[in-house]
N, C-alpha and C positions, 0 to 999 in steps of 0.2 A: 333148519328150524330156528337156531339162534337167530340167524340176519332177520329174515321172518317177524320178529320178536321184536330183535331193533328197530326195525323202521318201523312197527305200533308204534311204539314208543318216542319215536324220533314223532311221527306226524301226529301224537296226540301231546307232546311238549311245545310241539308247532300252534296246533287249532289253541291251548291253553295261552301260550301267549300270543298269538290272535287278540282271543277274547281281554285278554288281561287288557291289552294294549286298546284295544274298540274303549273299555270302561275308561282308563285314562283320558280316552279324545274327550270324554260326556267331564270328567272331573276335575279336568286342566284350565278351563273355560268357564267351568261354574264354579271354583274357589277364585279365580282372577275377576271375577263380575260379584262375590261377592256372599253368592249364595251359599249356606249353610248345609254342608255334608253330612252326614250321619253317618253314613257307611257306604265302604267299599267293595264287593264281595266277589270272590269270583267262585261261581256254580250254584249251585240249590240249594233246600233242603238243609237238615242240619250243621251248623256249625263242626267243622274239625277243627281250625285253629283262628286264631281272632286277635289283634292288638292294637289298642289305641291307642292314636296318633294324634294331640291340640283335641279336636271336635270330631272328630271322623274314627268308626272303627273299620278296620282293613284286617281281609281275611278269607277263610276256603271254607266252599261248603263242602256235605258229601258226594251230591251230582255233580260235575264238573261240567253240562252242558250250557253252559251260558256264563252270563255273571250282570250284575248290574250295581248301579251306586243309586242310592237313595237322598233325597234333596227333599226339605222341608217345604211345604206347601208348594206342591202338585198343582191344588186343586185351588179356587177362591175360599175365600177365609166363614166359616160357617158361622152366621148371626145372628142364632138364635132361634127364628122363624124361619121356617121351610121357604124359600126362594120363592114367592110368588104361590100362596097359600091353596094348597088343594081345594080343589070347588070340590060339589057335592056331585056333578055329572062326571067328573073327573074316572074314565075307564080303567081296570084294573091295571093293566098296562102300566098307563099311567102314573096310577098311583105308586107303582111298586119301584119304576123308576127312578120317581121323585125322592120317592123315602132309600131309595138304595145310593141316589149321590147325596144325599144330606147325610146319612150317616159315615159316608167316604170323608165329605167334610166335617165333619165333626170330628171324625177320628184324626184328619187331618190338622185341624186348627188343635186340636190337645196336644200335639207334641212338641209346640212351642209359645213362647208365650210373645206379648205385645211387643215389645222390644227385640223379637227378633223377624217381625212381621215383614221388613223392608228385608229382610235376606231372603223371600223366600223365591220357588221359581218363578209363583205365579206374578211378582212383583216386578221380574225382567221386562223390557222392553220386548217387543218383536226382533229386532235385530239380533238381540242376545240370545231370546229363548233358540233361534235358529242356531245361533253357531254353538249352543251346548248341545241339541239336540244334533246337529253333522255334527260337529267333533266325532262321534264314536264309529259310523261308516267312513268319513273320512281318511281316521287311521287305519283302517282297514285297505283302503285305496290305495294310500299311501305304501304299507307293506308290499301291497301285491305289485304295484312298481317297481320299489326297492329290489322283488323277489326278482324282477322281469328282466331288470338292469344287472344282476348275478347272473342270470340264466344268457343272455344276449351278450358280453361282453366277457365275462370270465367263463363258462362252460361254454359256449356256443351253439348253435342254431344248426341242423342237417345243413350240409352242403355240400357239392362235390367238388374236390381240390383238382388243381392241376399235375396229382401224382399219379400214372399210370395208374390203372388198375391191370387192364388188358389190353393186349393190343392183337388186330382183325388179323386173322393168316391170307385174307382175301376181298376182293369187292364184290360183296354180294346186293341185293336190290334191300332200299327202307324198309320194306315192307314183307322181307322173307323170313322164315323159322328161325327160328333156334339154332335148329339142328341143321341145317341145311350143307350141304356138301361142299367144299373148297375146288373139289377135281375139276381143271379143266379152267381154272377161271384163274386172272393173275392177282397174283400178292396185293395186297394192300400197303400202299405206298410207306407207312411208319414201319411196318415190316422189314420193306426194301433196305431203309433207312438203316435201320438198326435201332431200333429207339425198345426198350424193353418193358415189361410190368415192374414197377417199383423205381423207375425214373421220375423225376419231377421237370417238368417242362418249364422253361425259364423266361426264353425267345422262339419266336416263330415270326420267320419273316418282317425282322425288326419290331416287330411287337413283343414289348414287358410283359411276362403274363404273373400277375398276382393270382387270378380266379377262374376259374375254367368258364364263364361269361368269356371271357379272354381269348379262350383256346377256341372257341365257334366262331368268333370275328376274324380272326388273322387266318383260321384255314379255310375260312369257304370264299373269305378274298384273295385267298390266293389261287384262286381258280384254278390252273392246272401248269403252273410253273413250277420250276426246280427252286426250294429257298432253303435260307439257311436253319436248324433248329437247334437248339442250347438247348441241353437237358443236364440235369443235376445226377449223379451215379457213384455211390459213395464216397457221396461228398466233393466230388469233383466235377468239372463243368465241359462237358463234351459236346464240339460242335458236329454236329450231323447234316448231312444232306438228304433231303425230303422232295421227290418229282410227286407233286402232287396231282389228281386227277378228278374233272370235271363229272358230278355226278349230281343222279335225284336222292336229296337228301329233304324230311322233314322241315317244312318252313316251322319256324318256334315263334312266340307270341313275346311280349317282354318278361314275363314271369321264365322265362327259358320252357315254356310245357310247348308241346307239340299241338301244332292246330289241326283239327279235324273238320273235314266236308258235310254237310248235311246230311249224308248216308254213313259217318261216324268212320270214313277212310281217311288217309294219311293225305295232307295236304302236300305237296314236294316242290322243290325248286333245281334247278342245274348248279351248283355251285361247286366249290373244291369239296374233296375228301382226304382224310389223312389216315383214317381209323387206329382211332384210338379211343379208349372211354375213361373219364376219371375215377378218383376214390372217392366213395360216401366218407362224409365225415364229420365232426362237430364242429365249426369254423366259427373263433369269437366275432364278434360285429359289432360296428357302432351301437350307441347308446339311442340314436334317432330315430332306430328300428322302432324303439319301444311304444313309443305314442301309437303306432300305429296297433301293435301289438297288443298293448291295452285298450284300445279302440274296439278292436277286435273280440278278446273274450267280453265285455262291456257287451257289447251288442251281442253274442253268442249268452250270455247267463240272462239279460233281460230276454232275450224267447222263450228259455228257458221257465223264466219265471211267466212269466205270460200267459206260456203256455200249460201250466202247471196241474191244473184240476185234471186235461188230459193225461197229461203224463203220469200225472198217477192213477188215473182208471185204469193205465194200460199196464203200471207196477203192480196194480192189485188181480189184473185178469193173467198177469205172468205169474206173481204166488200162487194165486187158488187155481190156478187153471194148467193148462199145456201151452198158452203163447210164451213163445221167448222174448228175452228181460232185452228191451231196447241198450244199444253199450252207451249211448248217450243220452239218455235216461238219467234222472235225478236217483241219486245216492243217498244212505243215510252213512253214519259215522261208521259202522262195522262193514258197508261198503267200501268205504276209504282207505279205511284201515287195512282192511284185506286187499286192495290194490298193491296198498305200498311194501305191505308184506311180498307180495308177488315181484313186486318189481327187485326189492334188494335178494332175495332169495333167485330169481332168474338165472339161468344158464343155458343162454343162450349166442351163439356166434353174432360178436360184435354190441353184444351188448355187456359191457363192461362197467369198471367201476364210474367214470367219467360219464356215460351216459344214464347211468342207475341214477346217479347223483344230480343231472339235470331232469330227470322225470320227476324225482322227490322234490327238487324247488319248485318246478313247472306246476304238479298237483298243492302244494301252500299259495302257490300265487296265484291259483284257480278258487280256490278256498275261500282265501281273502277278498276275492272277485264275487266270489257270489254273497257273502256278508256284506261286502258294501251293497251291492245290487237288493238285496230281501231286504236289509232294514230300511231300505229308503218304497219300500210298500207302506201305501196312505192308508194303511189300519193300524191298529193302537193293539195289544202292546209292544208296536216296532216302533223305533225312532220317526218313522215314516208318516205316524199314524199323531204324535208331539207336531211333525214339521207341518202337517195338514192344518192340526188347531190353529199353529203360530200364525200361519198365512190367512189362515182367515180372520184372527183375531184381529190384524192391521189389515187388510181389507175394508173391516167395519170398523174401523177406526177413522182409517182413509175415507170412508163415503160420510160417515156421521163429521167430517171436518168440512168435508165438501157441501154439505148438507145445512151447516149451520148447527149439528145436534149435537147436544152431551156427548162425552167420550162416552160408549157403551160398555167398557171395561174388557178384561178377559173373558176368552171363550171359557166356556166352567164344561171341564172333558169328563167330570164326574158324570154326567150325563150319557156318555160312552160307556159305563162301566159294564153294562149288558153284552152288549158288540163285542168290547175287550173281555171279557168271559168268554162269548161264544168262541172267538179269533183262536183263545189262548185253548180251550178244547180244538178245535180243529189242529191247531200245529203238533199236539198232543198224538192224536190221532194219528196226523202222516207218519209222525216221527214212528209211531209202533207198528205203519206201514210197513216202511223203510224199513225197519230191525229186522222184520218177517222175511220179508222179501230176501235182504243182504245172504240171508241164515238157509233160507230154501234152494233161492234162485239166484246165485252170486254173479255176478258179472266181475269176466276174469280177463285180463288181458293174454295169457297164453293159453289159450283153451289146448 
């Protein structure tokens, strides 16, 4: 229960600076461009502690689910007269919208005065409002990199080494049991050999082997000759001899997986055998992996996201219902939590401290993957929903230059503040999906 405990804790000191670090990318870029801070906050809801810093107050709320920094004029500067004066046919709709962003600007334009008018957001360029608006998924990106480049290079990636695991009492066929019987049939040449479980394979047949990639190239070319093999055996380096023999073994793809026939059987070729099979293990690896790797979750959280409205009919026909909870199914925080709970608490063969510890990065650098991926959604109140204004604001900027017309000024997003209500109920909503669900119908990785 203690470890349990810890890793909440570990992965909710994790998502907090997450979030911390996201608000940094938005307030790194808008005090360097000039704009005027107010506050920095990380979570909801009331105030627990608070301290002013020049212009800016920094501080915790009591919800720790979010956080955000507040920048002086959002919105265009309110002048008095309702923007283009309600007609009289004007539908309720209408009018309620109208009167709902002018009193945004209003309240907006009262919290600073003339002389601070030039700080404010809506005074940024296009270019600008863009990179204060990324700044905060960005750093998010960034993290889940950083976490990836930990995970990839110091902990390591499943792989299986060139250290024995077992080795065949016999040559049986690709494609037979398990269990299948030895009598009658001869030894398997690493057998013969002498080559043991818990040796590490060095050479074979003048081949270096760094990787068990290695150990399938040098035995199935060595078709069915006697060669030399170098194995490692506490700590010493013994040369062995291995008659190896020509057999139907699995042709493999480059990913090393085995290829299958359209009737889903074992594709085979004649080549050497030596039987022997490697160790599973965590194998650190280049840093080059990673691109592709973040490539990877990138396009695995954007279906995700995508796919989203799905996925939670089908979280809410799993709570209320008898379907079971999809395992790759979106989470809420006490899903997460209880994963990593699961994961440091585990006891299970070969899952250890080393690899606890790569699942606990691997889930922050998932985390991080999906905050950058959500915020950068073109609804308001995500960053996604700022980068959409920005782009259109120079759009029509761009066409009214092209045009011969007036700058048309800033998009005025007071205008969204309807949208951005409803948006901000709906995330409301999943989120107390999610809690339900996490609390009824948990998705556990040791079932």
């Amino acid at each position: 229960m203690l470890l349990f405990l810890l890793a909440i804790l570990v992965i909710a000191a994790g998502l907090a600076l997450s979030i911390a670090l996201h608000e940094v990318g938005h307030l790194v870029p808008a005090k360097l461009f000039g704009v005027r801070v107010t506050q920095y906050m990380i979570g909801f809801g009331p105030t627990v502690f608070s301290r002013t810093r020049g212009e800016t107050e920094y501080g915790l709320k009591a919800i720790p689910l979010g956080g955000y920094i507040r920048m002086i004029g959002m919105y265009p500067p309110h002048k008095g007269e309702p923007e283009g004066t309600i007609r009289e046919d004007s539908t309720g709709l209408l009018q309620q919208i109208t009167e709902l962003s002018e009193e945004a600007k209003q309240y907006e334009s009262s919290q600073y005065g003339p002389e601070d008018a030039h700080r404010t957001f809506v005074a940024l360029s296009v270019p600008k409002k863009l990179v204060v608006m990324l700044g905060g998924p960005t750093m998010n990106l960034l993290i889940s990199v950083a976490l990836m480049v930990v995970l990839v290079s110091g902990i390591g990636l499943p792989a299986v080494t060139p250290t024995v695991q077992s080795v065949s009492e016999c040559v049986v066929p690709a494609d037979a049991p398990a269990d299948v019987s030895c009598e009658g049939r001869e030894p398997a040449p690493a057998l013969a050999a002498g080559i043991r479980p818990g040796d590490t394979l060095q050479v074979i047949d003048g081949h270096e082997i760094t990787r068990w990639s290695d150990v399938t190239t040098a035995v199935r070319g060595a078709q069915d000759r006697t060669v030399d093999v170098v194995v490692e055996r506490d700590g010493e380096a013994l040369h062995l001899e291995a008659t190896m023999i020509v057999d139907a073994r699995p042709v493999l793809d480059e990913d090393g997986a085995v290829v299958l026939d359209a009737d889903g059987g074992l594709v085979t070729e004649q080549v050497g055998f030596l039987g022997v099979s490697g160790t599973p293990d965590l194998v650190p690896q280049s840093p080059a992996a990673v691109p592709e790797m973040a490539w990877s979750a990138f396009t695995q959280t954007g279906k995700l996201v995508i796919t989203l409205p799905v996925r939670l009919w089908e979280v809410g026909q799993a709570a209320f219902g008898s379907a079971e909870r999809d395992p790759n199914g979106p989470l809420g925080v006490v899903g997460v939590s209880r994963l990593a709970g699961e994961v440091a608490s585990a006891d299970q063969p070969g899952f250890e401290l080393r690899e606890k510890t790569g699942t606990m990065i691997s889930m922050l650098a998932s985390l991080n993957m999906a905050l950058f991926v959500f915020n950068l959604i073109p609804l308001l109140p995500l960053d996604g929903g700022h980068v959409a204004g920005a782009l259109i604001e120079g759009a029509r900027r761009l066409l009214a230059r092209l045009r011969g017309l007036p700058d048309p000024g800033p998009v005025d997003m007071s205008r969204m503040l309807p949208l951005t209500n409803a948006v901000a109920i709906v995330f409301i909503l999943m989120t107390v999906l999610l809690l339900y669900a996490d609390i009824v119908k948990p998705i556990t990785l040791f079932p």
